[in-house]
N, C-alpha and C positions, 0 to 999 in steps of 0.2 A: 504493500500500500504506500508506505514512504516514497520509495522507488520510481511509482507511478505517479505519483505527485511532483515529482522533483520534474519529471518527464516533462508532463503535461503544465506545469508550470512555466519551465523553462521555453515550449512551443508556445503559448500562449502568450508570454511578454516579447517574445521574439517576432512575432506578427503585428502587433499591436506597433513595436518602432522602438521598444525602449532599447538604450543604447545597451551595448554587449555584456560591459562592466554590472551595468544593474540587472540583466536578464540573468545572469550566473549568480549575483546575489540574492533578488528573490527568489528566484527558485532556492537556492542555500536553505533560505530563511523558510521557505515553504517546507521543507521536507522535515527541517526541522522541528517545523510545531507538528508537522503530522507522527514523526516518530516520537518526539517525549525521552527519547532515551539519552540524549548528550543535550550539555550544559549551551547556552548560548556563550557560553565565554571560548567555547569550541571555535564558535566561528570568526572571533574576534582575534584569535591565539592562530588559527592559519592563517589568516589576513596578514598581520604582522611579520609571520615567519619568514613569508618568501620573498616581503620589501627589504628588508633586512638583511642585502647581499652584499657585500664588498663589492664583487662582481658586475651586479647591476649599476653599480657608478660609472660606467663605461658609458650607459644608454643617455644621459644626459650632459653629457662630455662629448660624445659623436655628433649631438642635437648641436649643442653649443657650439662646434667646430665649425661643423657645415656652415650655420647661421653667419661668421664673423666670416668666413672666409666668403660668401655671397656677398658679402657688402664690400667687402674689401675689392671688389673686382675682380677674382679672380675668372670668376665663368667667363666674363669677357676674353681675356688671354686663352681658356680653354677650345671657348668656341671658333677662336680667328684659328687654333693649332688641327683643331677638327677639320674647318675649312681646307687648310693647306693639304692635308691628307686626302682628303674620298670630295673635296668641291667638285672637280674635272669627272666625275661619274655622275652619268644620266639621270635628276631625281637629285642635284648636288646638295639642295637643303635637307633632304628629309635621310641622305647619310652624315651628315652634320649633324642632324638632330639626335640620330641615331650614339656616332662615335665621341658626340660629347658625353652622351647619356655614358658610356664607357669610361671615360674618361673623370668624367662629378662622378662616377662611382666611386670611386679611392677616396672621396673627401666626406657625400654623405649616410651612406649607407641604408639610404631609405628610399623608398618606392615616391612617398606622395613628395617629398621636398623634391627631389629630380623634378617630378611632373612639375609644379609650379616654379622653380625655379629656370629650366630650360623651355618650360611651354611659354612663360609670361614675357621671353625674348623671342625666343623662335614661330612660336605658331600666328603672331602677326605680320613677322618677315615674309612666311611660306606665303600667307595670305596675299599677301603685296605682291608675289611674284607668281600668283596667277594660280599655287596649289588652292586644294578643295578643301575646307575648314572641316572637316569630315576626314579627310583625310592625312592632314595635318597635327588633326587633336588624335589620331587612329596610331600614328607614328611617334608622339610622344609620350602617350601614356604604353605600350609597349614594348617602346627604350627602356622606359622607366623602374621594368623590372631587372633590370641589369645591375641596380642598384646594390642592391641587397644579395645580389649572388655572389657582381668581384667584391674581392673587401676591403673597407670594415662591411661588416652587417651588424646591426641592432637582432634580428633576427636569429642571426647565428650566436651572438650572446647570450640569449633567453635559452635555444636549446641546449647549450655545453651547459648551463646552469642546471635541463631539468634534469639531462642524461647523463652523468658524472664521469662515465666512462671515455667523452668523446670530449676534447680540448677544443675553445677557443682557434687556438692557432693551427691545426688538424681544420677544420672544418672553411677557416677563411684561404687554406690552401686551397682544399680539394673547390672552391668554389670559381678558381683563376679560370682555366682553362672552358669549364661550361659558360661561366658568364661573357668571354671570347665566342663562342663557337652561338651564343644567343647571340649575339650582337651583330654577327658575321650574317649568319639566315634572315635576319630579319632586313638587314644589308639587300641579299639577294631579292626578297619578295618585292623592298620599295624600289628596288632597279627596274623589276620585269611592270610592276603597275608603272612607274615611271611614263617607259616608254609607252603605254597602252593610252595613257591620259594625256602624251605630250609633254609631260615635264621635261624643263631644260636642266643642262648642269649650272652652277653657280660662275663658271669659268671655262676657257677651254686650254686643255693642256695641263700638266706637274706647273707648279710653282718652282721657281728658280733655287737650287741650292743655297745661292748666297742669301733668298727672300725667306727661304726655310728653317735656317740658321738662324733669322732675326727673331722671327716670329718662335721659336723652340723655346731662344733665350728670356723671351716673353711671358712665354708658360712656366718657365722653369719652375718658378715659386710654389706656382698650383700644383706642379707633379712630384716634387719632393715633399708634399705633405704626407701622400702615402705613404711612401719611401721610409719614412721617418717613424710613421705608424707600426708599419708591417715590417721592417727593418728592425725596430724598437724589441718587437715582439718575439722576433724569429731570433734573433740575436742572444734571447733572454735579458736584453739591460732591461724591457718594461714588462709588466703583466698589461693585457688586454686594457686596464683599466685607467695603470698607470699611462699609456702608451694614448687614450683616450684624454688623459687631462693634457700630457704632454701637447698632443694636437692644437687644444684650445688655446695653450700659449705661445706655440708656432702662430697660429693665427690672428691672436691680438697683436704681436712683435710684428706680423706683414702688414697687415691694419692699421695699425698706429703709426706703425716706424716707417715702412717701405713705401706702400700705397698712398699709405694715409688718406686712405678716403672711407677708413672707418673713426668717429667720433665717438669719444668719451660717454657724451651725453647719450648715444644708442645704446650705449653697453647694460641699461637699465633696461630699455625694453627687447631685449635681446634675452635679456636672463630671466623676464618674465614671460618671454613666450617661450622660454625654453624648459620653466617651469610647469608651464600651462600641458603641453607636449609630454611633460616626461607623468605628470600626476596622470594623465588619461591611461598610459604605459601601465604605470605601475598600479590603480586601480582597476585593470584588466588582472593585471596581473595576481590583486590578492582574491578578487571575487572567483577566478580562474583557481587557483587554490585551494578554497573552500569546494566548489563544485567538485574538482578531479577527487577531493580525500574522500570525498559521499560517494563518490559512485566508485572508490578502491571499496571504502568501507563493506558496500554494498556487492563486491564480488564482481563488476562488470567485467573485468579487463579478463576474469579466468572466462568468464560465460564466452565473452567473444573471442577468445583465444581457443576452448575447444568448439566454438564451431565454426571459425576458419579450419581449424585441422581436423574436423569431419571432414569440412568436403574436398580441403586436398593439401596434404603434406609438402608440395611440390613449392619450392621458394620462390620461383619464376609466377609460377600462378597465385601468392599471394601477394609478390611484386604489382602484379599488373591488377588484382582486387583493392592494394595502398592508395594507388597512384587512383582509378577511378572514384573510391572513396574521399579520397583528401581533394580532388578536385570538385568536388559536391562542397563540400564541407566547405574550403576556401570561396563559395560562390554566397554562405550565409553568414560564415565566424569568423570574427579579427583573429588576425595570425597571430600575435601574442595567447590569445584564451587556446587557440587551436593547439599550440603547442604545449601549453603546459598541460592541457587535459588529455590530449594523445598518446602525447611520446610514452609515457609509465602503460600506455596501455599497448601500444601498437611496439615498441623497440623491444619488450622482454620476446615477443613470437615469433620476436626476426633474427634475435641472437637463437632461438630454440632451433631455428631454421640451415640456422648457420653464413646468416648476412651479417657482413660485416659492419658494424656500429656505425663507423664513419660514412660509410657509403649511404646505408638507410635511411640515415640523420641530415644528409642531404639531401635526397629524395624527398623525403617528410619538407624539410624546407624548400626547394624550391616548387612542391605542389605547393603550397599553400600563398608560395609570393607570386604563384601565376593567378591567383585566388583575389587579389589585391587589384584588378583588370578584367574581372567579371562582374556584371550583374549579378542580382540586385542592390548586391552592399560593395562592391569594388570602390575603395578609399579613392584611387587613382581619376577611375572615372567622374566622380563628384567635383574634384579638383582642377581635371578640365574644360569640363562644364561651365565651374564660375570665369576662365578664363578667353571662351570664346561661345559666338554665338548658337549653341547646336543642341540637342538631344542625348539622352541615352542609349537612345534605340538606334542612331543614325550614328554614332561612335561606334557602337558593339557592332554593327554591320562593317563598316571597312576596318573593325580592329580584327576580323576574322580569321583572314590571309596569315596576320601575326600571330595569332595565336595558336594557330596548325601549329605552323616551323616552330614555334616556341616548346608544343607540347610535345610535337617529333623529336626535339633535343630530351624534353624531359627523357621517353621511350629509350631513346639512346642512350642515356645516362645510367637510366634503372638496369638494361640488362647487358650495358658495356660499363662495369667498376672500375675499370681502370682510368677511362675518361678522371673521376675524381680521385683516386687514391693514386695515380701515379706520381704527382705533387708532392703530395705530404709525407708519402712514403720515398722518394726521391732523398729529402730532406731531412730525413730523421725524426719526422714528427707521428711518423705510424706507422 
């Protein structure tokens, strides 16, 4: 009876619109009064537990990074280094749009800041130069998952938290190469619509070596952020989090000192939205906690664990059961709740399977960040909506072509491992 409550509570506030964070807690709260048997201090005491990471300092330190280092200019530098690259290809803004989205990945590590920070320059550019605002908003919100695959990722932080077995620095490897090989496909699809629509390239021809050099020198500042990041970390001189704060004062020092076209007086509303951002995170995250310990409580994870292996022992077949399922799931539930209520359920049946931690733990993550570019709750989509004149329904139509080859990499990922573990394990990290 509890059980079924918790259920149908939790469908029922999830219809109605109420945000994630309070759909996980009422329901908590419901299952609670229906069972009678644990203390309401229970759910006060999981709440707590899982804000309370070291770890998680990282998630509001990436936030804050990205933010200083947008103002500071640096996207501008990124975007001219994008051009110089893939402009002379058929379609040359929307591989711009694309190889930038590559490129802010090393700085933000998140799906919706890509989107508005690359859409709120680029998708009025494309516009001007004759692309389809349909097809423009189609191309930046499925760059924008590139974010969160190269690293850092916020995303990959939350899951090395749930899965104890699987590092930080293991998971921002194994995520180089796929988040390349996304970025490259999605490359090909805007070339072939390109030419089908008439799009021009931005230029015609390479830019000049000696014009290549200039503009490089330009970006440098932007690409030694990761560098520094990922370098920090692989090195051992930072942990993930340290390596996080480290960034934020890399990019105050470019802001202030270099650029300087980041001010003092922003640095307040900078950290209030960076607050604002990181409480929505980690309120996901404690209501996410409560929910995942009720339905352990409750035996779920054994119930769906023997009847995946009813109906088939075979790890390939419950690969491709993940992947269908978590793309469902990422189409209604924020990636932080998805992850902490999954992973303890879905990672014990996959080591029983004999899939390896690191691999599965990627899969698990990038379904759920293709998830972030679906209907009906796709964060991304909302995001560029308020940035240009269009629809839902007229986005999710031209974002289609992307989302194939996106999910064709996932498919390839799932049942080629070495795509992600050749990295980490390369390196010593697995």
């Amino acid at each position: 009876m509890p059980l079924t409550g918790l259920g149908i509570a939790f469908i029922a506030f999830l219809i109605f619109g109420a945000p994630i964070a309070f759909v996980l807690g009422l329901a908590s709260a419901t299952y609670l009064a229906i069972a009678g048997k644990f203390s309401w201090a229970v759910m006060a005491q999981r709440m707590f537990s899982i804000v309370d990471s070291f770890p998680l300092l990282a998630v509001p330190f990436f936030i804050l990074a990205a933010k200083l280092m947008e103002e500071s200019g640096i996207l501008d530098s990124l975007l001219e280094l994008a051009d110089a690259l893939v402009g002379h290809i058929r379609g040359g803004l929307a591989h711009v749009n694309i190889a930038a989205s590559m490129l802010f990945a090393g700085i933000t590590g998140s799906p919706t800041a890509d989107t508005a920070a690359i859409g709120s320059i680029l998708i009025p550019a494309m516009e001007k130069d004759g692309y389809e605002t349909d097809f423009s908003a189609a191309v930046t919100v499925a760059s924008s998952t590139i974010g969160p695959i190269i690293p850092p990722s916020i995303p990959m932080v939350i899951y090395a938290m749930c899965e104890g077995r699987v590092s930080v620095a293991a998971l921002f490897l194994a995520g180089v190469i796929p988040g390349i090989l996304v970025g490259l496909t999605q490359m090909v699809v805007a070339y072939f619509i390109s030419i089908k629509k008439g799009y021009s390239a931005t230029r015609t021809g390479f830019v000049s070596l000696k014009e290549f050099v200039v503009i490089f020198a330009r970006s440098f500042l932007a690409l030694l952020m990761p560098l520094i990041i990922l370098g920090g970390i692989f090195s051992g001189i930072f942990t993930p989090t340290e390596a996080a704060a480290a960034a934020v004062g890399y990019a105050l020092i470019i802001g202030l000192f270099v650029t300087r076209k980041l001010k003092v007086r922003s640095l307040v509303r900078h950290l209030l939205d960076t607050a604002v951002v990181t409480s929505v995170v980690m309120f996901v995250l404690a209501g996410s906690s409560v929910f995942g310990w009720l339905i352990t409580v409750e035996m779920v994870p054994q119930r769906i664990a023997n009847l995946i292996l009813e109906f088939s022992h075979n790890p390939l077949v419950f690969l491709l059961l993940v992947n269908i399922f978590l793309l469902i799931v990422g189409c209604f539930m924020n990636t932080t709740a998805a992850i902490v209520i999954l992973t303890p359920i879905l990672s014990p049946i996959a080591t029983s399977l004999g899939i390896d931690p690191l691999h599965f733990g990627f899969v698990v993550i990038m379904n759920l960040i293709i998830g972030q570019i679906t209907p009906p709750v796709g964060s991304c989509l909302f995001v560029v909506m308020g940035i240009c004149n269009t629809t839902m329904e007229r986005v999710t139509k031209a974002l289609l072509p992307f989302l194939a080859v996106e999910i064709g990499v996932l498919l390839l990922i799932t049942y080629v491992p070495i795509i992600t573990l050749w990295l980490p394990t390369m390196l010593g990290f697995h």
